[in-house]
C-alpha positions in Angstrom: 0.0 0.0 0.0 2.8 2.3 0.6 4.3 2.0 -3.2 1.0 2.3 -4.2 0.5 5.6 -1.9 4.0 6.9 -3.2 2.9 6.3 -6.8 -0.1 8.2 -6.5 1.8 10.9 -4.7 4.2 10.9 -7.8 1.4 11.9 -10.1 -0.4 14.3 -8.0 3.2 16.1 -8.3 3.6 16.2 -11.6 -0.1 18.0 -11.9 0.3 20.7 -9.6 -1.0 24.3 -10.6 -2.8 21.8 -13.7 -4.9 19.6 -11.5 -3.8 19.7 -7.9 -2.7 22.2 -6.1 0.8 22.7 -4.2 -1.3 22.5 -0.4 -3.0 19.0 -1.7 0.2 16.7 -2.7 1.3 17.8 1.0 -1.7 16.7 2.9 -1.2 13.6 0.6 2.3 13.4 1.9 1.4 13.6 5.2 -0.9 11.2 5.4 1.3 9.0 3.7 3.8 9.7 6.3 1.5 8.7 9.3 0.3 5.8 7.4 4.1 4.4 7.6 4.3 5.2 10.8 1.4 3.7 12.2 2.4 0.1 10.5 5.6 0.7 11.9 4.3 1.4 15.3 1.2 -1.3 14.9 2.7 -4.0 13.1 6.4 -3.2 13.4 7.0 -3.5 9.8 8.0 -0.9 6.9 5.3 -2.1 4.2 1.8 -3.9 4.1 0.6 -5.9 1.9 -2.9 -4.0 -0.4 -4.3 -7.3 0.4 -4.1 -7.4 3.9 -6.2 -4.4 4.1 -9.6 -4.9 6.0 -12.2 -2.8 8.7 -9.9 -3.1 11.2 -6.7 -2.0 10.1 -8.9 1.3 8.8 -10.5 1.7 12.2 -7.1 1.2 14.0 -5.4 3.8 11.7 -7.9 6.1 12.7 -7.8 5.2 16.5 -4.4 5.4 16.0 -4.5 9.1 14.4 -6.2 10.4 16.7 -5.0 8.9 19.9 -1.1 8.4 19.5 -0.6 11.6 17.2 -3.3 13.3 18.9 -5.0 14.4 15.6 -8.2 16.3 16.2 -11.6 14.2 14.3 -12.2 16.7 11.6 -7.9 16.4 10.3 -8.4 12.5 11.5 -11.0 12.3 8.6 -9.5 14.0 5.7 -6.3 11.9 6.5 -8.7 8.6 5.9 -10.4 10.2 3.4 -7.3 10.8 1.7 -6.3 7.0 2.3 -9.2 5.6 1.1 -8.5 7.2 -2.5 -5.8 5.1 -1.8 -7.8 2.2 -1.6 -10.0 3.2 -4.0 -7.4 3.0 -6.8 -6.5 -0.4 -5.7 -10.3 -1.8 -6.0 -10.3 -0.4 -9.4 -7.2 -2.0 -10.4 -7.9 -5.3 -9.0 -5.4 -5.5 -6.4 -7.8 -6.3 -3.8 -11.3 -7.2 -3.9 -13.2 -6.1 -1.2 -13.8 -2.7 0.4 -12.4 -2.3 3.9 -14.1 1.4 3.9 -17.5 -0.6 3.4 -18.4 -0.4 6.9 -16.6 2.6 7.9 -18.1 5.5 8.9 -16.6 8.5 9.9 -18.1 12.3 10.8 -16.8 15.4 10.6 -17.5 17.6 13.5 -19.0 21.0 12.8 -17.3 23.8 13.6 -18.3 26.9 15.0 -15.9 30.4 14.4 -16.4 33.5 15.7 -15.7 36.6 14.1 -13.1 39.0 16.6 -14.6 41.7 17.9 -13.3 45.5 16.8 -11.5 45.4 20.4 -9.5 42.0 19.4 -8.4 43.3 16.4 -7.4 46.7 17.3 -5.4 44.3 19.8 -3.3 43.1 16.9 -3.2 46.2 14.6 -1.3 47.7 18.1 0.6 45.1 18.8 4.6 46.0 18.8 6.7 43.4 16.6 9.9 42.9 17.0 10.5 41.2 13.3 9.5 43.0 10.1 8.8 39.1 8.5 6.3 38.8 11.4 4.5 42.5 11.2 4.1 41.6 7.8 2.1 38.3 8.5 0.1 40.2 11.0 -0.7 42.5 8.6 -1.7 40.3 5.9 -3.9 38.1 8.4 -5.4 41.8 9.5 -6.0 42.3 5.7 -8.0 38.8 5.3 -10.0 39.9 8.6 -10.8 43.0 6.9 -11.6 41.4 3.3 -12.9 38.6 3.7 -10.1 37.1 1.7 -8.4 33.6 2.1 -5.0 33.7 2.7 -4.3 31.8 -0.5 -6.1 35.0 -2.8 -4.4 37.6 -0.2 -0.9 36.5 -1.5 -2.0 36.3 -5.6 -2.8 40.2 -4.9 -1.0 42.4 -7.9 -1.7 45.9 -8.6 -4.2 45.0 -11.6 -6.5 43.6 -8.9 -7.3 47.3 -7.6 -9.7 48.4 -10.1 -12.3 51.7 -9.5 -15.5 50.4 -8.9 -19.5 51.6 -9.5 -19.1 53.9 -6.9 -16.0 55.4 -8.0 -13.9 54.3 -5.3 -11.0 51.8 -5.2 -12.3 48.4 -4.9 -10.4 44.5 -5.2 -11.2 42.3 -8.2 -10.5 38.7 -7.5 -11.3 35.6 -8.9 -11.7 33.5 -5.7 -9.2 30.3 -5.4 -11.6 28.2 -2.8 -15.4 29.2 -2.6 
């Protein structure tokens, strides 16, 4: 399962900024990464056999996820969600025959965020930095507070994105990269 993970991992590579993007091949490297080392630290072994896979070795990877690494439930499912692509790919290709996700469910938890108040973030806008690298991240997290932008459109920002709007005031013109 591991050569099979690493294979897939190869090809999501090759398609970043076509398919994938840069932030998807390394949550599929990191799961791959706690996948070998919870069958190193469950079965003290460095590979598994795709046909060994069944409902309990899913189950116990996710036990294990969030109980040894101490992985919160809503990261704990996009890491088995990510595996059982995985798995997926090795039903389709015959290399095993039966679904050990059949069985499995898994939930994410909702979660709630707040908005910070005006007082909060006039906390951070007077907060004294010492490092210019980290009054700039303030700043730009300030910025998304502000916008409403994700940090991933903050940082595509160019001057052609400032454009005068209805009102004849400046106004941002982005095409979103998450909705």
């Amino acid at each position: 399962i591991i050569e099979l993970f690493k294979q897939h991992n190869t090809e999501v590579f090759k398609q970043i900024g076509v398919d994938f993007a840069l932030g998807t091949y390394k949550r599929y490297e990191t799961t791959l990464n706690h996948l070998i080392e919870f069958i190193s630290f469950k079965y003290s072994r460095q590979s598994f056999a795709v046909g060994e896979l069944n409902y309990k070795f899913v189950k116990d990877l996710e036990h294990y996820l969030k109980t040894e690494r101490t992985i919160g439930n809503n990261s704990t499912v996009k890491y088995i969600k990510n595996f059982k692509k995985i798995v997926l790919i090795a039903l389709k290709r015959g290399l095993i025959d039966r679904d050990p996700f059949l069985d499995f469910n898994t939930r994410l938890t909702p979660v709630k965020r707040e908005a910070l108040t005006e007082k909060e973030l006039q906390k951070l806008r007077s907060k004294k930095l010492h490092f210019g690298r980290l009054e700039a991240v303030r700043d730009l997290f300030l910025f998304s507070c502000y916008t409403g932008l994700a940090f991933a459109d903050v940082i595509k920002l160019e001057a052609l994105n400032v454009v005068i709007g209805v009102d004849g005031n400046k106004w941002l013109k982005v095409d979103r990269t998450k909705t």
